[in-house]
TORTOR-97350 format. One record per atom (N, C-alpha, C): residue in three letters; atom name; residue number from 1; x, y, z. Coordinates in steps of 0.05 Angstrom, whole numbers, padded with zeros to 5 digits. Atoms other than C-alpha are relative to their C-alpha. Layout:
BEGIN
SITE  resn  name  resi       u       v       w
SITE   ALA    CA   NUM       X       Y       Z
...
This chain:
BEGIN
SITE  resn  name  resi       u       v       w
SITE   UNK     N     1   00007   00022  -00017
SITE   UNK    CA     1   00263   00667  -00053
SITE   UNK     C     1   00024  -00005   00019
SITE   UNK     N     2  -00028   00008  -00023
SITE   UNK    CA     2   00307   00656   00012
SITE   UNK     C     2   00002  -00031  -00005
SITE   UNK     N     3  -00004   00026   00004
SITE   UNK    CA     3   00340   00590   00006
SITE   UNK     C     3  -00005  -00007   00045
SITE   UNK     N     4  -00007   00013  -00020
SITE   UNK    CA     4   00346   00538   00068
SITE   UNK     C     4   00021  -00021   00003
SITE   UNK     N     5  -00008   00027  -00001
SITE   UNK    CA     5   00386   00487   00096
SITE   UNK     C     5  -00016  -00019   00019
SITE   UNK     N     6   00013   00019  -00002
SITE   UNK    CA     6   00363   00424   00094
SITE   UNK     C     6   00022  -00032   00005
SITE   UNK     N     7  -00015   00022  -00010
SITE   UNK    CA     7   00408   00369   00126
SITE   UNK     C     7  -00007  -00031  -00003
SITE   UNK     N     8   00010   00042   00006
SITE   UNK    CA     8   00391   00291   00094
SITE   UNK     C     8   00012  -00007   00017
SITE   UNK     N     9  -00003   00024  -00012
SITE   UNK    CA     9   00434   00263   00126
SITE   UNK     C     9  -00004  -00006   00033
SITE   UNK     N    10   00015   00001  -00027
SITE   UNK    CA    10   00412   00283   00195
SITE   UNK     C    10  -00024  -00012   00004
SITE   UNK     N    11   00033   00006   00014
SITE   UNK    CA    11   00339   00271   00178
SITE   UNK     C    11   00007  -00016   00002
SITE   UNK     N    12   00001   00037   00002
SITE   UNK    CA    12   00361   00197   00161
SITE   UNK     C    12   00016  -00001   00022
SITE   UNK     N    13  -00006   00015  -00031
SITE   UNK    CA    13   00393   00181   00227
SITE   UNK     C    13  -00012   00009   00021
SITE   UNK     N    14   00022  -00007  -00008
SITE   UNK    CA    14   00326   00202   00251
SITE   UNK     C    14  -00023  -00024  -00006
SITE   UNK     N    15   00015   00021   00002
SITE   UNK    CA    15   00290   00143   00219
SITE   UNK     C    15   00010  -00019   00015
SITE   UNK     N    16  -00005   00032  -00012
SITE   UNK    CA    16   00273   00068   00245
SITE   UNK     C    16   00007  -00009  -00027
SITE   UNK     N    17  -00009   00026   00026
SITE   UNK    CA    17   00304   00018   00211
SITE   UNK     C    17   00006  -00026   00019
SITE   UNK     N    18  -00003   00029  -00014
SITE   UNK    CA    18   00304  -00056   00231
SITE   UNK     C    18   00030  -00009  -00004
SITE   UNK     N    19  -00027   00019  -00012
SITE   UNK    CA    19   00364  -00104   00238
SITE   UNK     C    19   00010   00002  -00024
SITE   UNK     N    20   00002  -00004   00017
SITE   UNK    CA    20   00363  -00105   00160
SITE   UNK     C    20   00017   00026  -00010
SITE   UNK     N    21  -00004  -00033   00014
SITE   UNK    CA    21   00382  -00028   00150
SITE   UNK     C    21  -00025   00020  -00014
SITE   UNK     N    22   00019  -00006   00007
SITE   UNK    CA    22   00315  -00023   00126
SITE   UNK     C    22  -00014   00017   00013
SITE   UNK     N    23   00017  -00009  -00016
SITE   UNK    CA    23   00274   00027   00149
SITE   UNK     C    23  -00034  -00004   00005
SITE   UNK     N    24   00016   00014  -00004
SITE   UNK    CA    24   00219   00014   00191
SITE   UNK     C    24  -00032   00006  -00007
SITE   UNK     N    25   00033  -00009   00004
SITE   UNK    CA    25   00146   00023   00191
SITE   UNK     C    25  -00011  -00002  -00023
SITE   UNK     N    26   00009   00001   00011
SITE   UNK    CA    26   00093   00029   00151
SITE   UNK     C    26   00007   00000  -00038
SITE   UNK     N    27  -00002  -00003   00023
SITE   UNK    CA    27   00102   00025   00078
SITE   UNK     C    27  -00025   00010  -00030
SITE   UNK     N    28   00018   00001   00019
SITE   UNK    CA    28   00065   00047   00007
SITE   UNK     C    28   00016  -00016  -00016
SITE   UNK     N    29  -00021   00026   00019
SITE   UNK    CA    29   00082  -00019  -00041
SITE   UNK     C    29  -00020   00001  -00024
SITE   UNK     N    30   00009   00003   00037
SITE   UNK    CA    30   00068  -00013  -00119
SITE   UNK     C    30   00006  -00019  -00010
SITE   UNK     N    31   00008   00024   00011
SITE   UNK    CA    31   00054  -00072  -00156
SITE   UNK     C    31  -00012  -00004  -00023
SITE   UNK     N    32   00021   00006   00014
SITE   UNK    CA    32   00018  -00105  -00209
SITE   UNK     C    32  -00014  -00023   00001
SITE   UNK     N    33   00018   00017  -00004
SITE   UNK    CA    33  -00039  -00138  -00205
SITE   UNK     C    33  -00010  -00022  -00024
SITE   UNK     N    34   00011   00007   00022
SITE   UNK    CA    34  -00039  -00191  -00253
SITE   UNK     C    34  -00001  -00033  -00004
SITE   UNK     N    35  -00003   00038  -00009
SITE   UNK    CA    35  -00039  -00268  -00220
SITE   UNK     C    35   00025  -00014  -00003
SITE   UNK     N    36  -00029   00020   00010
SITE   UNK    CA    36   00031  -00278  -00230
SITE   UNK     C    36   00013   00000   00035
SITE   UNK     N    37  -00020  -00003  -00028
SITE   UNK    CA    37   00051  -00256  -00149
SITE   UNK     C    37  -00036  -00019   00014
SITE   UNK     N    38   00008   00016  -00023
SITE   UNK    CA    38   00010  -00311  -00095
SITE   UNK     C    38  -00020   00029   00012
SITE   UNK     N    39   00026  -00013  -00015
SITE   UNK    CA    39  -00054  -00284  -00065
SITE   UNK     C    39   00017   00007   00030
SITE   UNK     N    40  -00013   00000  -00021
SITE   UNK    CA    40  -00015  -00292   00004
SITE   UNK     C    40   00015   00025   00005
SITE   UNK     N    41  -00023  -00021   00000
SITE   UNK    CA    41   00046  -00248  -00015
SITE   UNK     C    41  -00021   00029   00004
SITE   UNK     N    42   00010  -00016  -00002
SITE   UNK    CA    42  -00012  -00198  -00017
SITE   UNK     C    42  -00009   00011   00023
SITE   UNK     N    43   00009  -00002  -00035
SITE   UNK    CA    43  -00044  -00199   00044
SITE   UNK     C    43   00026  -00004   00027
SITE   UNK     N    44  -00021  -00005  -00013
SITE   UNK    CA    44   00023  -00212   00077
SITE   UNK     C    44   00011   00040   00000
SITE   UNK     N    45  -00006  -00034   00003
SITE   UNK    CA    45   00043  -00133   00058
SITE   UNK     C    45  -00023   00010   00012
SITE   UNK     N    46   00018  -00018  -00009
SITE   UNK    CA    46  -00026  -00117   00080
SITE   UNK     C    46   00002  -00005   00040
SITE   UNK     N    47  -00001   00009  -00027
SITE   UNK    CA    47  -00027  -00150   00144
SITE   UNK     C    47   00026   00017   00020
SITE   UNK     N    48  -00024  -00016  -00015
SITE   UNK    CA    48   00049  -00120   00159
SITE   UNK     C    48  -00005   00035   00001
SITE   UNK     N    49   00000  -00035  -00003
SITE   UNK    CA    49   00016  -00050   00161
SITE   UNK     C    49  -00008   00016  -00030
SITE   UNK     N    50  -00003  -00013   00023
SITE   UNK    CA    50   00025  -00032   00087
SITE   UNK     C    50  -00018   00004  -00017
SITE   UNK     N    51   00019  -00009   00027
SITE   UNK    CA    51  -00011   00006   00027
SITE   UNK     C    51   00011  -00016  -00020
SITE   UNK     N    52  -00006   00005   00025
SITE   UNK    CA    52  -00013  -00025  -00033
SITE   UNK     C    52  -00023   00015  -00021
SITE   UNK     N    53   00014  -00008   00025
SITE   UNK    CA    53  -00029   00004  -00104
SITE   UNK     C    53   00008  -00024  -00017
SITE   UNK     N    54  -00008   00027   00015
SITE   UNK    CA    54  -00030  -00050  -00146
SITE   UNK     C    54  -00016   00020  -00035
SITE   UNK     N    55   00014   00005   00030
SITE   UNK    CA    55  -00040  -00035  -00229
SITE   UNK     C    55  -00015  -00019  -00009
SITE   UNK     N    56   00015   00025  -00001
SITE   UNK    CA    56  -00099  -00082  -00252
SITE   UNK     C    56   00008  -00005  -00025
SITE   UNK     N    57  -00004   00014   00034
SITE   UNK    CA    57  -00079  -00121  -00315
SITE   UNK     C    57  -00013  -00018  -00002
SITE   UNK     N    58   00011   00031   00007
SITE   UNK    CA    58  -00132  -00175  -00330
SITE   UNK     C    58  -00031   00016   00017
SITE   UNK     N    59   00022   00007  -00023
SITE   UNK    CA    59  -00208  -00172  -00285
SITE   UNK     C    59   00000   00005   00021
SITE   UNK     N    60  -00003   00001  -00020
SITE   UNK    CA    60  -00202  -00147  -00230
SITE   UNK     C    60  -00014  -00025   00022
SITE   UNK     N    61   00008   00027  -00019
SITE   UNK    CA    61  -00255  -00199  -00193
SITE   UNK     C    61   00009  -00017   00001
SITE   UNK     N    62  -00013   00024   00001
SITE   UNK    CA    62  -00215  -00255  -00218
SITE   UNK     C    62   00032   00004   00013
SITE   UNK     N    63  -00030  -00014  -00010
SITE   UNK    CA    63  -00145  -00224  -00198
SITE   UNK     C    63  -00005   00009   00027
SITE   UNK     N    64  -00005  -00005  -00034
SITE   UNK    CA    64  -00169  -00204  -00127
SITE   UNK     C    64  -00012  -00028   00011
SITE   UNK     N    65   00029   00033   00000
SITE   UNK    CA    65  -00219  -00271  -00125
SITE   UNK     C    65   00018  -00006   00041
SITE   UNK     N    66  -00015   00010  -00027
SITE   UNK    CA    66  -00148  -00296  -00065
SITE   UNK     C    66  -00005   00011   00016
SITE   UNK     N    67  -00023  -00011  -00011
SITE   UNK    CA    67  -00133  -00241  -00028
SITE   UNK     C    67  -00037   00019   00019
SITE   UNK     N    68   00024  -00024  -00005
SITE   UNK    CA    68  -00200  -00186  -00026
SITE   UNK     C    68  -00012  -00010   00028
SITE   UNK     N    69   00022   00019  -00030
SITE   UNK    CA    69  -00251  -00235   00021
SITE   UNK     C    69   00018   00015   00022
SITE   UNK     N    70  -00016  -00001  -00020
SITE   UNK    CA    70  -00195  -00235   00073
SITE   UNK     C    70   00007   00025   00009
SITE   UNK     N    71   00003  -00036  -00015
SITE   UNK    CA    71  -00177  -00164   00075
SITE   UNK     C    71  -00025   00010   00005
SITE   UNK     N    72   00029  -00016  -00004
SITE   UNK    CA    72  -00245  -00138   00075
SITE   UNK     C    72  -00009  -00014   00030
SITE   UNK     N    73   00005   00006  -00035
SITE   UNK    CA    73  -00261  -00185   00138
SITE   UNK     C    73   00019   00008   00024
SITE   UNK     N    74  -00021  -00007  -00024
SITE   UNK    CA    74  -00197  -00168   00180
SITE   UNK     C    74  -00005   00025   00004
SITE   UNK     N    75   00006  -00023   00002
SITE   UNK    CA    75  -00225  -00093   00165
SITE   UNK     C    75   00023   00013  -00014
SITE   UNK     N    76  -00016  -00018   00008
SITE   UNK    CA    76  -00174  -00067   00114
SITE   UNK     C    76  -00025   00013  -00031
SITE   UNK     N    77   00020  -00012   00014
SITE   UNK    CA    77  -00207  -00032   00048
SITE   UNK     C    77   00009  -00001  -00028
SITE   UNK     N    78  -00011  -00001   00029
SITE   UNK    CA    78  -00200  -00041  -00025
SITE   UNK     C    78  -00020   00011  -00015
SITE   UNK     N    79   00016  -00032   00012
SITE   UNK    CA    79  -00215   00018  -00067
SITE   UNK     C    79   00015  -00006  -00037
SITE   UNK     N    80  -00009  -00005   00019
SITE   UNK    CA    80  -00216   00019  -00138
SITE   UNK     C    80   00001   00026  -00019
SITE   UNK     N    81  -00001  -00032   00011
SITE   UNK    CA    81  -00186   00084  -00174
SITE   UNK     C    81   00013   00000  -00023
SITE   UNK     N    82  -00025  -00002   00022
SITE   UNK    CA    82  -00177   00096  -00242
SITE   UNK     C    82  -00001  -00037  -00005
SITE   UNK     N    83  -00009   00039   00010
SITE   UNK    CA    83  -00138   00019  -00269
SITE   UNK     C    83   00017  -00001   00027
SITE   UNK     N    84  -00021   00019  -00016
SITE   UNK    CA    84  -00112   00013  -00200
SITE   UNK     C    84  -00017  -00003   00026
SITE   UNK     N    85   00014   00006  -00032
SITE   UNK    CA    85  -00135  -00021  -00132
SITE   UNK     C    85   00025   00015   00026
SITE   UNK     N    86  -00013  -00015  -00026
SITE   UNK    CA    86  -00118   00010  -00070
SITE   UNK     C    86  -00013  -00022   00019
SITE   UNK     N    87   00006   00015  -00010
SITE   UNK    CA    87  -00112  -00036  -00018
SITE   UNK     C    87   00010   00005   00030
SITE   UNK     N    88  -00011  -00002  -00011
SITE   UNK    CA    88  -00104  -00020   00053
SITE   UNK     C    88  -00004  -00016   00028
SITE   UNK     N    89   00008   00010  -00024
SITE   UNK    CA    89  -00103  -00046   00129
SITE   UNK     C    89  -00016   00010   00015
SITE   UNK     N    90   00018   00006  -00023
SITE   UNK    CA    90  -00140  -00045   00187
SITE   UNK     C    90   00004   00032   00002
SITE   UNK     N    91  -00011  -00030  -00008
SITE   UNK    CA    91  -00142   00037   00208
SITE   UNK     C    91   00007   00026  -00008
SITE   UNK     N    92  -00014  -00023   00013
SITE   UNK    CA    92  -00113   00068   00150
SITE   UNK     C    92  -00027   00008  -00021
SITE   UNK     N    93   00028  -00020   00013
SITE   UNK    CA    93  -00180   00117   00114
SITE   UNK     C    93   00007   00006  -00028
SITE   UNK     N    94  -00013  -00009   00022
SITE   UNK    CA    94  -00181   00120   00041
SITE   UNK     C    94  -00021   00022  -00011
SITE   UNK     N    95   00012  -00025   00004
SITE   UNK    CA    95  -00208   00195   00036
SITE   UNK     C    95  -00001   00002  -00034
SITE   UNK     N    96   00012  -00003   00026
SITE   UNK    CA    96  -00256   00196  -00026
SITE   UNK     C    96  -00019   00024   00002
SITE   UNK     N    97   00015  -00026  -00002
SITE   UNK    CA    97  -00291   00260  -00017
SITE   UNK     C    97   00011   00019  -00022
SITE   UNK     N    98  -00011  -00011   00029
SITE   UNK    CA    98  -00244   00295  -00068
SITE   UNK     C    98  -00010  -00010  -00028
SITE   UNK     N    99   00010   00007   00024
SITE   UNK    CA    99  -00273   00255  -00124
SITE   UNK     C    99  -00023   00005  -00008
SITE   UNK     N   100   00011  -00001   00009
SITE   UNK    CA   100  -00332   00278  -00127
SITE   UNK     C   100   00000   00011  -00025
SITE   UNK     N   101   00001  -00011   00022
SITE   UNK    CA   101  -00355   00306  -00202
SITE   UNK     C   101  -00007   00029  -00004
């Protein structure tokens, strides 16, 4: 196997990053879904662009009850896979064609 070089730290002074140091854009944010984090804080990460996977611990209908309505009308998509919701914004396609049986 021929090796390569592969330069990180070039690559990273290639990303955005805000004022913060953070880098910018879109995010995937892992979570659990279990009524202890604000309906809000949810849809705030969705709204800023971002994926969430959330682990469901409890019902899910009662544990999305805040948050679901609202994304689903602004056009984002919540997909349940497995014990976890997938929850995303406006744009972003959650390709289920692989699942079939």
């Amino acid at each position: 196997m021929s090796g390569f070089d592969l330069d990180l730290a070039a690559v990273e002074s290639h990303l955005d990053r805000d004022e913060d140091g953070e880098t910018s854009g879109p995010r995937v944010v892992l979570g659990i879904l279990d009524g202890t984090t604000p309906a809000g804080d949810w849809i705030d990460i969705i709204e800023a662009g971002n994926v969430l996977v959330l682990d469901i611990n409890g019902d899910l209908n009662e544990l999305a009850a805040g948050f679901a309505r609202e994304i689903k009308e602004d056009g984002g998509t919540l997909i349940r896979f497995r014990g976890f919701l997938i929850v995303t914004p406006p744009g972003i396609v959650v390709d289920t064609d692989r699942l079939r049986p």
